[in-house]
C-alpha positions in Angstrom: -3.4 22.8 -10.8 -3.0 24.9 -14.2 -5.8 25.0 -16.2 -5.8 25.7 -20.1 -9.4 25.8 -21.9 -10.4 23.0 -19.0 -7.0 21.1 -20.1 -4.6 20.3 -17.0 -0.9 22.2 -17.5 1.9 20.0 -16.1 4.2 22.5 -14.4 7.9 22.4 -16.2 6.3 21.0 -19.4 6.2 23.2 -22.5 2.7 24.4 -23.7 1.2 25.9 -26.6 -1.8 28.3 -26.3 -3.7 30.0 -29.9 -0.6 28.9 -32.1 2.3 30.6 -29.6 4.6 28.1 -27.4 5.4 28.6 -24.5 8.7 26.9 -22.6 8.5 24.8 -19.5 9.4 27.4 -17.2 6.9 29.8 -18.2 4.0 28.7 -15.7 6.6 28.7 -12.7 8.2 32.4 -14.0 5.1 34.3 -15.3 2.7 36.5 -12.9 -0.7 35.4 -12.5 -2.1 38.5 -14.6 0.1 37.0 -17.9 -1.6 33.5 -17.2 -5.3 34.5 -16.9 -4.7 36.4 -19.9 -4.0 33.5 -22.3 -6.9 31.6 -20.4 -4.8 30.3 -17.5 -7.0 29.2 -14.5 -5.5 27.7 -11.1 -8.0 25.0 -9.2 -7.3 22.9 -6.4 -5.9 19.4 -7.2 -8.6 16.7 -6.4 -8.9 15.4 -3.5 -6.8 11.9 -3.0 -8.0 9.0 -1.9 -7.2 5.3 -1.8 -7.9 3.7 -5.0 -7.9 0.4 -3.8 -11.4 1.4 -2.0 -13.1 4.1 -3.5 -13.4 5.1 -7.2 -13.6 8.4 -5.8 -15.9 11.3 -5.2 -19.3 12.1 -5.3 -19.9 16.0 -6.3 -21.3 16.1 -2.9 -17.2 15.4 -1.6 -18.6 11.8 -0.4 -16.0 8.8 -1.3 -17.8 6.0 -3.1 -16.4 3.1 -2.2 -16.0 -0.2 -4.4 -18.3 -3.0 -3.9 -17.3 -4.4 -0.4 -17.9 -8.0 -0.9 -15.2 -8.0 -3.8 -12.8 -6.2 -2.0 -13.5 -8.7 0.8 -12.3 -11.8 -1.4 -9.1 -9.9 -3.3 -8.1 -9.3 0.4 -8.2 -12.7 1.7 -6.5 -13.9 -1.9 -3.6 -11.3 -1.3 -3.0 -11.8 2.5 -3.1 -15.8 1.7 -0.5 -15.3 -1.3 1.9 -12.9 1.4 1.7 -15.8 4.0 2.8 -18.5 1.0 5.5 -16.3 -0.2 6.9 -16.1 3.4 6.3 -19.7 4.4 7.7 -20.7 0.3 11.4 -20.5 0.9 11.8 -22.9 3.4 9.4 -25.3 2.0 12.0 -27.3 0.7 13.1 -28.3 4.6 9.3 -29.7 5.2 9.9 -31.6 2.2 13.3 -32.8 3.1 12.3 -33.8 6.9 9.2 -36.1 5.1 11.8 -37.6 2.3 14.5 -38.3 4.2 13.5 -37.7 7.7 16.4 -34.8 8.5 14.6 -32.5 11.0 13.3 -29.2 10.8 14.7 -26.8 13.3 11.7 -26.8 15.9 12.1 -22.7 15.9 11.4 -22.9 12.0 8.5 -25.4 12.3 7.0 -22.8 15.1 7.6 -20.0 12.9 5.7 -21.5 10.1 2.6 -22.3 12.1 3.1 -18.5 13.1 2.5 -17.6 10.1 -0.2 -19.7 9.3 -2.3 -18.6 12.2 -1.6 -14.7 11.5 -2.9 -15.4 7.9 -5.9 -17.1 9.7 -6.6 -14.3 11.7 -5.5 -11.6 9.5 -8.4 -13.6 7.1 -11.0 -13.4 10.3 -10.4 -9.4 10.8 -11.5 -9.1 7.3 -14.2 -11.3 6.8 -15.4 -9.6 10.4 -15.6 -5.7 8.5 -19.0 -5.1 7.6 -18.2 -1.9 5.0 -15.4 -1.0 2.6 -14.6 1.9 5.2 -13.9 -0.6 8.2 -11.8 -3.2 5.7 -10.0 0.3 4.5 -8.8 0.7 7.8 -8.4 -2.5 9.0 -5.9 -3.0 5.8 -4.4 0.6 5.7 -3.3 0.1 9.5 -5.5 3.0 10.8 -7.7 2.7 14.1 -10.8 4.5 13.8 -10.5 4.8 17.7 -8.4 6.0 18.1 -6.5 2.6 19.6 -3.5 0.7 18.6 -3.2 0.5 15.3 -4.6 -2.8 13.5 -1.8 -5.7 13.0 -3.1 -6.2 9.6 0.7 -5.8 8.1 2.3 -7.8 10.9 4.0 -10.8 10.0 5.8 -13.0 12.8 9.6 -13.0 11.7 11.7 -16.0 12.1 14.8 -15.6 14.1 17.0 -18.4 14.2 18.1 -19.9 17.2 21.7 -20.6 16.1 23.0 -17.3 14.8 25.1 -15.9 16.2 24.1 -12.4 17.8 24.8 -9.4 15.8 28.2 -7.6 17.2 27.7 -4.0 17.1 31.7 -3.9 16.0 31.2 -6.2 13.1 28.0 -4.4 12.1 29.6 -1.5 12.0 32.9 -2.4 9.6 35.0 -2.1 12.5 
């Protein structure tokens, strides 16, 4: 990135420098002799990294990760909140079946105990990581391993027994 007296330069964003302006092109069109002569220094952008872990670098280039124990809890709260809003729009057919005794599709009621045992297990895997680095890449889908990939963003998906199948005419406007 475009330094200016320690001040980042967004690239296609005008700029003034000691009382002259400069347009937005100018950093893209100007050689790097006319930039370091106003005080115009290029660095390397930081280094990213996921800010739902880590608050970032030490100057050392080591990732500090957030506290693991709260990022243990706000896990478990989010993957129990994706399970409800998956299991939420057919809650109205539990409800139903124990008003009026009109019965749930077995499929659905299989489905929905699917999805209550992924959010059980998904909740295990996490309570199971020991460091902010293991829930990181339990979450984020990575396999330190090298392995198959966690199943942390798996979610069983309901198909419904009585659709009809997708025709390959129909799905294609023919």
């Amino acid at each position: 990135m475009f330094l200016l007296h320690g001040k980042p330069l967004g690239l296609d964003r005008p700029f003034e420098a000691d009382g002259t302006l400069y347009p937005a092109n100018w950093l893209r069109l100007s050689s790097p002799e006319a930039r370091e002569a106003i005080g115009i220094t290029w660095v390397p952008d930081p280094p990213i990294y996921d800010q739902r872990f880590y608050w970032g670098y030490t100057t050392s280039g080591t990732l500090i990760p957030k506290d693991h124990a709260g990022l243990v809890k706000e896990w478990n709260g989010a993957t129990a909140q994706t399970a409800n809003s998956l299991l939420t729009p057919t809650d109205w057919m539990v409800i139903r079946e124990a008003d009026n005794g009109t019965v749930m599709p077995s499929g659905l009621k299989t489905w929905r105990q699917d999805i209550r045992y992924a959010c059980e297990n998904k909740v295990t895997m996490i309570d199971l990581t020991t460091t902010t680095e293991e829930l990181a890449n339990y979450v984020t889908y990575v396999s330190p391993s090298g392995g198959a990939p966690s199943d942390y963003n798996y979610w069983p998906q309901y198909v419904d027994p009585n659709a009809a199948p997708a025709d390959d005419a129909q799905a294609s406007g023919v």
